[in-house]
C-alpha positions as CSV (number, residue, x, y, z in Angstrom):
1,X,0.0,0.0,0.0
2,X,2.9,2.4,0.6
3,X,4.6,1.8,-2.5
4,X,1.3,2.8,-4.3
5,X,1.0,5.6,-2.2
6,X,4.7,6.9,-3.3
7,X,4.0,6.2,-6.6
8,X,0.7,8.1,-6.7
9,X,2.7,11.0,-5.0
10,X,5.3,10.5,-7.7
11,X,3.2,11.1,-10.5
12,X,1.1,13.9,-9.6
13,X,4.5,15.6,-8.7
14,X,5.5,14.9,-12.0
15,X,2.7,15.9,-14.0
16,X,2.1,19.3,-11.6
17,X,6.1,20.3,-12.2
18,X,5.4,19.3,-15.9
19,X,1.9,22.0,-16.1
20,X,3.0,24.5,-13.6
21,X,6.5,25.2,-15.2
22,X,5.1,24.8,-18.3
23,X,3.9,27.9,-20.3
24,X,1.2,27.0,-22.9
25,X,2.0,27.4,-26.8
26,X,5.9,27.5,-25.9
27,X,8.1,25.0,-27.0
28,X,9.1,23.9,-30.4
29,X,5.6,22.1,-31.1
30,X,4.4,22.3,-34.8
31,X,1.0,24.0,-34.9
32,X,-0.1,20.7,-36.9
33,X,-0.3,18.3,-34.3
34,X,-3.3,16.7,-33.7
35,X,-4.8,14.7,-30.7
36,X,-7.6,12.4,-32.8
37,X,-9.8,9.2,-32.1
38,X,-8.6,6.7,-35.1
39,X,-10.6,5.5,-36.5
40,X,-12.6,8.8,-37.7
41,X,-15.4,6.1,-38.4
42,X,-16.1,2.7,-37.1
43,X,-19.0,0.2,-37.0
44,X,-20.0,-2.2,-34.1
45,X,-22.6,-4.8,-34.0
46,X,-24.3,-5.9,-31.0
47,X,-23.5,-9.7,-31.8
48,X,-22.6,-11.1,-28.0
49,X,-18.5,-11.5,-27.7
50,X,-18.2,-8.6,-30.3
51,X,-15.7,-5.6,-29.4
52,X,-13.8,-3.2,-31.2
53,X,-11.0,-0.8,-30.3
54,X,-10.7,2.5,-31.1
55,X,-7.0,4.4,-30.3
56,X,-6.4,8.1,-29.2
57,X,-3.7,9.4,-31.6
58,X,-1.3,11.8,-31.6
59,X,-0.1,13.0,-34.6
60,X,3.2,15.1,-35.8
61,X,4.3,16.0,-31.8
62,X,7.4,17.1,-31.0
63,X,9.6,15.6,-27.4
64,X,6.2,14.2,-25.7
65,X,6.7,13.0,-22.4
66,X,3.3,12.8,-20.9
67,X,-0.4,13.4,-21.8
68,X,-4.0,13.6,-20.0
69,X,-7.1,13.5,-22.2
70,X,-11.0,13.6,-21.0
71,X,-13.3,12.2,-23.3
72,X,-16.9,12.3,-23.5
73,X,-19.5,10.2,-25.5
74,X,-23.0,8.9,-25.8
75,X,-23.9,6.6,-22.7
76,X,-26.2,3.8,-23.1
77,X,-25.0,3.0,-26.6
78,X,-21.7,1.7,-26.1
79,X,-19.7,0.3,-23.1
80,X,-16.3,1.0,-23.0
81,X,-14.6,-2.2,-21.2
82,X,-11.0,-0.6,-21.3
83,X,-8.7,2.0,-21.6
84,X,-4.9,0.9,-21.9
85,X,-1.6,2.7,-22.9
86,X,-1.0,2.7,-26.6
87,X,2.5,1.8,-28.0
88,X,3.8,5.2,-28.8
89,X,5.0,6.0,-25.5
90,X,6.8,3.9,-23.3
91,X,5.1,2.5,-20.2
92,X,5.2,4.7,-17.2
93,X,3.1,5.9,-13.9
94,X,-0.1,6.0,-14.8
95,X,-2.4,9.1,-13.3
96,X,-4.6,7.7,-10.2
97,X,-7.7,9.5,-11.4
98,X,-8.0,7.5,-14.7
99,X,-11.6,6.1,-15.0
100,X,-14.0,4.9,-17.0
101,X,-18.2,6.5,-16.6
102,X,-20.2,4.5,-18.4
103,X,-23.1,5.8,-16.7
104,X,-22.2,9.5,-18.0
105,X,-20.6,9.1,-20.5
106,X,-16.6,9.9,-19.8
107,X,-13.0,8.9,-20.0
108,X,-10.1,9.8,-18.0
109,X,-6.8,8.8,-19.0
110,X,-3.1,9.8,-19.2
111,X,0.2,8.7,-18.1
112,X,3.8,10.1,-17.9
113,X,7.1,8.3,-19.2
114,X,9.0,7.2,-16.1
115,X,12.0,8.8,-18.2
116,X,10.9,12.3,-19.4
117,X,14.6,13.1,-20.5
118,X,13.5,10.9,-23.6
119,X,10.7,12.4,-25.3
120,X,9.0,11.1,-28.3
121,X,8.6,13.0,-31.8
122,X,6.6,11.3,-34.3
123,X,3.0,9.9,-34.4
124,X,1.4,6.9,-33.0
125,X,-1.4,5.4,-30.5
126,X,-1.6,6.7,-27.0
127,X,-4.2,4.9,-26.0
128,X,-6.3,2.0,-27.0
129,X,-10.0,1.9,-25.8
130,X,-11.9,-1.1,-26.0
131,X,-15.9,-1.3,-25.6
132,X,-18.8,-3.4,-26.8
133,X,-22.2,-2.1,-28.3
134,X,-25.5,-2.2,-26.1
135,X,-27.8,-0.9,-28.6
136,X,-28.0,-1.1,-32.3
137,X,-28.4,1.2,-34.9
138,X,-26.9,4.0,-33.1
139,X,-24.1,6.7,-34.1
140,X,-21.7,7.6,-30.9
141,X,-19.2,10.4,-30.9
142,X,-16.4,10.4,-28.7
143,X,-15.1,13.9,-28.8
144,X,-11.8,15.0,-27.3
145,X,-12.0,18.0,-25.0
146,X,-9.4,20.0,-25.9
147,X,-9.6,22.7,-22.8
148,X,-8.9,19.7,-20.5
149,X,-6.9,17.2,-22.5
150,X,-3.0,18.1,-22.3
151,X,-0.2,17.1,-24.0
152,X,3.1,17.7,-22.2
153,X,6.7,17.8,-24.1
154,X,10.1,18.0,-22.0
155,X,13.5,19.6,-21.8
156,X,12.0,22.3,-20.3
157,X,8.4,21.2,-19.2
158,X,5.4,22.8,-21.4
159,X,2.1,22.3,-23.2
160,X,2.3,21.2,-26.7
161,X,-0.5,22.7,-28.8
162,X,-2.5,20.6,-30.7
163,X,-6.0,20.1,-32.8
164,X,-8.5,17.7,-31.6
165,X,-10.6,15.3,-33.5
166,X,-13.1,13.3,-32.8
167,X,-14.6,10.0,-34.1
168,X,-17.9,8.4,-34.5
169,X,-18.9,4.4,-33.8
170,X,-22.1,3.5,-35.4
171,X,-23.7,0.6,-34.1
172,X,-25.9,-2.0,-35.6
173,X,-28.4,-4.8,-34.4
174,X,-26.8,-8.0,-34.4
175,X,-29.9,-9.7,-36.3
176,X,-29.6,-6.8,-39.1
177,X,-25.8,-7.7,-39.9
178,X,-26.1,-11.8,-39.8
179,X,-29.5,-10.8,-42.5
180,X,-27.0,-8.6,-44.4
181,X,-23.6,-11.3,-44.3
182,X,-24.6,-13.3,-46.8
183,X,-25.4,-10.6,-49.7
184,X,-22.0,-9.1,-48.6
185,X,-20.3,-12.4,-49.0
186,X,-21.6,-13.2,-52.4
C-alpha cells in the first residue's frame, strides 16, 4: 500500500512540475499536431463477444513526455470495457484518477514516461480503448475535449498545442448484420 502511495505522489509531482512550469503554446511544437480518435469512423454490431478498439492518436508531436485526455461520449449505446496505454510512449506511472463512466458518458486517462529526459517525436497510438455495443443502430461520438486534454513535451516542461478530432462508432443490431452477411459475401 505504501509503495502505491509513493508512486501516486510520484506522478502527480511529476505531472504538476510538468503544467505549472510549463507555459502553454511555448516549446518547439508544430501547430499541426493533432490529438484524434482513429478510426474517424467505425462500425459495431451488438453480436454477444463482439468488441472493437478505437486508439487516441497523436499525430506530428514534437519531445512528448506525458499526456492527460477527457473524453466524452453517448452513454447507453456503447460500453467502453477498457482503456490501456497505446504503444507510442513507453510505459510509465499511470495518473490515479483515470476512469472509466459509463453511466455518463466519460473517459479519464493519461500517463507520464517514467523517463521524461527521452521524449517522443513522431506519431502513433496513445491509447487503446476497448468497448462493446449495447444498442443497435446507433451513431456515438467520442469527442476530445481539448480545454482539458494536455499534451506535455520536455526539456523544459510545457504544453504542446494541438488540434482535436473526434470519431464516430455507429452501431448496428446484431440480427440486421447476420440478415445482411450473406449478400455481402456473395
Amino acid at each position: 500500500m505504501r509503495t502505491k502511495q509513493l508512486c501516486k505522489r510520484f506522478f502527480l509531482s511529476l505531472l504538476l512540475i510538468l503544467l505549472m512550469f510549463g507555459m502553454p503554446g511555448s516549446g518547439s511544437a508544430q501547430a499541426t499536431t493533432s490529438l484524434r480518435i482513429s478510426p474517424t469512423f467505425a462500425t459495431l454490431t451488438t453480436c454477444p463477444s463482439t468488441e472493437l478498439e478505437i486508439a487516441v492518436r497523436v499525430e506530428n508531436v514534437t519531445a512528448l513526455t506525458a499526456y492527460h485526455f477527457e473524453i466524452s461520449f453517448t452513454p447507453g449505446v456503447v460500453e467502453v470495457l477498457e482503456v490501456r496505454n497505446g504503444t507510442f510512449l513507453e510505459s510509465g506511472l499511470m495518473e490515479p484518477t483515470n476512469a472509466i463512466d459509463n453511466l455518463n458518458g466519460t473517459i479519464l486517462f493519461g500517463m507520464a514516461q517514467i523517463s521524461p529526459s527521452i521524449p517522443k517525436t513522431g506519431s502513433g497510438d496513445l491509447a487503446i480503448i476497448r468497448m462493446r455495443a449495447i444498442q443497435g443502430f446507433q451513431s456515438v461520438h467520442f469527442e476530445i475535449d481539448p480545454l482539458n486534454s494536455k499534451l506535455v513535451g520536455w526539456y523544459e516542461p510545457y504544453d504542446l498545442p494541438y488540434l482535436a478530432f473526434g470519431g464516430t462508432v455507429t452501431t448496428i443490431g446484431c440480427d440486421a448484420f447476420n440478415s445482411y452477411l450473406p449478400m455481402i459475401l456473395n
